[in-house]
Each structure stands twice: as structure tokens, then as C-alpha cells.
C-alpha positions in Angstrom: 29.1 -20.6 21.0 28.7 -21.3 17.2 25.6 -22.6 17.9 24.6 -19.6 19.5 25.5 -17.4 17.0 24.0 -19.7 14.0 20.8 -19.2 15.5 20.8 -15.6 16.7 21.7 -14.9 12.8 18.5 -17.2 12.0 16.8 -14.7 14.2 18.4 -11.6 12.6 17.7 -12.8 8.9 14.1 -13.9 9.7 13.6 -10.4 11.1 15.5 -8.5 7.9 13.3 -10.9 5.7 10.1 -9.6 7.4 10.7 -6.3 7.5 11.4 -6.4 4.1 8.1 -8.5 3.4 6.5 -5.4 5.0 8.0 -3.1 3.0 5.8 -4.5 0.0 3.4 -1.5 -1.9 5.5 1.1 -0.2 6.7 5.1 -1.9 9.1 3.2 -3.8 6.6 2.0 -5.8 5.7 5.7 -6.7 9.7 6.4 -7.3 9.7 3.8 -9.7 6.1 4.7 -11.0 7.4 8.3 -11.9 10.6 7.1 -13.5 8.7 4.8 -15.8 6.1 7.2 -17.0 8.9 9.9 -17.6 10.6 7.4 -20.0 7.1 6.0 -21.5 5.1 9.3 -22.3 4.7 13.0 -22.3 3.4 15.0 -19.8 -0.3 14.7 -21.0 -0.8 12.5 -18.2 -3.4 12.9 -15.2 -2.5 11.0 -11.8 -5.9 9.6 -10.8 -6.9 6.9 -8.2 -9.2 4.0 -8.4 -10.4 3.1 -5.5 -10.6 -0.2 -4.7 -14.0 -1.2 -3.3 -15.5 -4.4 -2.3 -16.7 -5.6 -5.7 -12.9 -4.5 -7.6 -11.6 -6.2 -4.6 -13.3 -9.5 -5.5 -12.0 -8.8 -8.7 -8.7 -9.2 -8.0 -8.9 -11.8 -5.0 -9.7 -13.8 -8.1 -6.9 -12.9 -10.1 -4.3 -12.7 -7.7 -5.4 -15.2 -5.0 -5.5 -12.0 -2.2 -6.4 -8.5 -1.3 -4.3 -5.7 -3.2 -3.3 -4.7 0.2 -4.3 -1.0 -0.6 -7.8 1.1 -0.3 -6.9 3.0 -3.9 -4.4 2.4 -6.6 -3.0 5.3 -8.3 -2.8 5.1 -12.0 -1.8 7.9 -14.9 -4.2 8.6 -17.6 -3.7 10.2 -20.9 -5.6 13.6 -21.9 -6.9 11.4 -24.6 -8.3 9.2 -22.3 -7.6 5.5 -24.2 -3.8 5.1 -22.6 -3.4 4.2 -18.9 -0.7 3.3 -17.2 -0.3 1.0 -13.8 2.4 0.4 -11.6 1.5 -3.0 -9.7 3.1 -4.9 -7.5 3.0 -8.8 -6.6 4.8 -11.2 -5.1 7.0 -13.7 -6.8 8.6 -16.7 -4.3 9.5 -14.9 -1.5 9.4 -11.1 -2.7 7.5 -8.2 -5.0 8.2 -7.5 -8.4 7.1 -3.9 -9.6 5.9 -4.2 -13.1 5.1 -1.0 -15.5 2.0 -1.4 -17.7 0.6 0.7 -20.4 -2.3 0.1 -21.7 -3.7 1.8 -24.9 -7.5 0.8 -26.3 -8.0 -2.1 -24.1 -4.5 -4.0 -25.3 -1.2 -3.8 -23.2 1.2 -1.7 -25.1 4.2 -2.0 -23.0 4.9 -3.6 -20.3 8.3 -3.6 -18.2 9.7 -4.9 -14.7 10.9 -1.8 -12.7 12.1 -3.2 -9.9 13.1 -7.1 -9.2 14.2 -8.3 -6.1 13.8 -12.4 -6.2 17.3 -14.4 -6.1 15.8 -16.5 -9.1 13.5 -16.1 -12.4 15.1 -12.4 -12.9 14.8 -13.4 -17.1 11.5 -12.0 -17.1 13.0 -8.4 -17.3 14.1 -9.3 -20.7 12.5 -7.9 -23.5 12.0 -11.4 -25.1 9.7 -12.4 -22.1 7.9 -8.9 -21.4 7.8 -8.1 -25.2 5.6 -11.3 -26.0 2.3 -8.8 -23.7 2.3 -6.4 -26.6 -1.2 -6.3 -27.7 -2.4 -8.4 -25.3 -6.3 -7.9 -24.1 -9.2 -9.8 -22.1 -11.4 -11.8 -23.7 -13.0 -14.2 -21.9 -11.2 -13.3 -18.9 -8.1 -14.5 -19.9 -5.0 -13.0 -21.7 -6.0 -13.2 -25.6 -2.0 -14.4 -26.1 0.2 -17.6 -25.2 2.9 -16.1 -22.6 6.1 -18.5 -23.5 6.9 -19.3 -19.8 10.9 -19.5 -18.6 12.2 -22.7 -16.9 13.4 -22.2 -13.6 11.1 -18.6 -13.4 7.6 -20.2 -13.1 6.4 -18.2 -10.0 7.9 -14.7 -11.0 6.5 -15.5 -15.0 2.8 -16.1 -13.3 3.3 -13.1 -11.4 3.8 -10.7 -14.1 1.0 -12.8 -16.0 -1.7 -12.2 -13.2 -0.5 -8.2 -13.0 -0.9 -8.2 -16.8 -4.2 -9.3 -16.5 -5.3 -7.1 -13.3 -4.3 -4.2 -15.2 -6.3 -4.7 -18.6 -9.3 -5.8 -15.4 -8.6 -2.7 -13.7 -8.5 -0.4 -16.8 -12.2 -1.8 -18.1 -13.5 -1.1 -14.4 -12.0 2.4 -14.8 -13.3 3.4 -18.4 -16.5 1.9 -17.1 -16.9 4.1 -14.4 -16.9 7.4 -16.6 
């Protein structure tokens, strides 16, 4: 009977653990989205949406390693049009980390984990790790600054790296557009 019940609670956790896979880019993300722009700005911010076609798909394929499994990504813009700010997702080990971005002419001005929701490698909601993206910018398609990584939080310190970098990517594409 043990057994039994050993495996039927396999069963139930695989299940809980998929559902919860599926429940990556969902209206949270805009929950948390609106909560960090109240705290980050004024309302002098325009909701806009970039969407995501074949060419900013490849874009990010490249950065990421997959499809952003959307068709548009929302993103607030400043009436002065240099400031942006992106609410991205990506996955860590096993599950997404929602990370805050604002980016003001071309360099990251702030960035901050919103939501985390690994087991391990939770340091990188510390200032000390997200602080060291202030000022940050391409050039030659890499962050211009050394990101000091944290031992034991290698996957969740790429994935904030990457999302850094996809929004700096993504903000060029948009300011390129108008």
C-alpha cells in the first residue's frame, strides 16, 4: 500500500509541477508588471506592445535558446520617449523568474526580480547582484559590464543575464521602429 501511495503522489506532484510549468507568462506577470512601474515611475507612462515577429523572434531564439512563448510583449514607455520598461520572464532550473527592467538611453537603469519561485539561487534578488546591471548596454551584442555570478545560483544568474540583454535587444528594435 506504501508503494502505492509513493507513486500516486509521484503522479500528483508531476502533475502540480506541470501545471505550474504552464502557468509560465500568465496575468500575473501583468500584476507584478503594474506593481513595479507604480514603485519605479510616474504616471507619464504609455502601455504599448511590440509585437514579436519572425525576425525579433530569431532575435531572441538567440538570446534565450527559445521562442518568447508570446505573439506581443507589452512594455511601458515614457512621454519622453528614452525610458522603457519590461517585465520578462525566463526560466531558471525548473521555474520562471519575473525580472523588472528599466531602461533609460540605451543603458539598464534598474533592474529588479519581482517574482522568484526556484528552491535555489534566490540571492540574485539582492541588490548586490541586480545592482551590478546599472548602466549596462549592448555593444557588440553582449552586456558592456562583468556580471559577478553567485556560486550555487548559476542557472537563475544566466537567466536574469539573458533577460537583461533581451531587454536592451528589444528596446533598440522598438526605438528603431519609430
Amino acid at each position: 500500500m506504501k508503494k502505492c501511495f509513493s507513486l500516486t503522489t509521484f503522479w500528483l506532484l508531476l502533475f502540480a509541477g506541470q501545471r505550474y510549468a504552464l502557468a509560465f507568462y500568465t496575468p500575473e506577470g501583468a500584476a507584478l508588471a503594474q506593481q513595479f512601474i507604480s514603485q519605479s515611475t510616474n504616471p507619464q507612462l504609455q502601455k504599448q506592445y511590440l509585437w514579436l515577429t519572425p525576425q525579433i523572434q530569431a532575435q531572441i531564439q538567440a538570446i534565450l535558446g527559445h521562442r518568447y512563448p508570446k505573439i506581443r510583449l507589452p512594455y511601458w514607455q515614457h512621454q519622453n520617449k528614452n525610458t522603457f520598461i519590461w517585465v520578462l520572464e525566463e526560466k531558471g532550473k525548473d521555474l520562471p523568474i519575473t525580472v523588472g527592467i528599466v531602461i533609460k538611453d540605451q543603458k539598464i537603469d534598474q533592474l529588479r526580480i519581482l517574482k522568484f519561485r526556484e528552491s535555489r539561487g534566490w540571492e540574485v534578488k539582492y541588490p548586490s547582484f541586480t545592482q551590478q546591471f546599472n548602466h549596462a548596454q549592448i555593444k557588440q551584442n553582449q552586456l558592456s559590464k562583468q556580471i559577478d555570478g553567485i556560486s550555487g545560483a548559476t542557472l537563475s544568474v544566466n537567466a536574469v543575464k539573458k533577460l537583461a540583454k533581451l531587454a536592451l535587444i528589444l528596446t533598440h528594435e522598438v526605438e528603431n521602429k519609430k
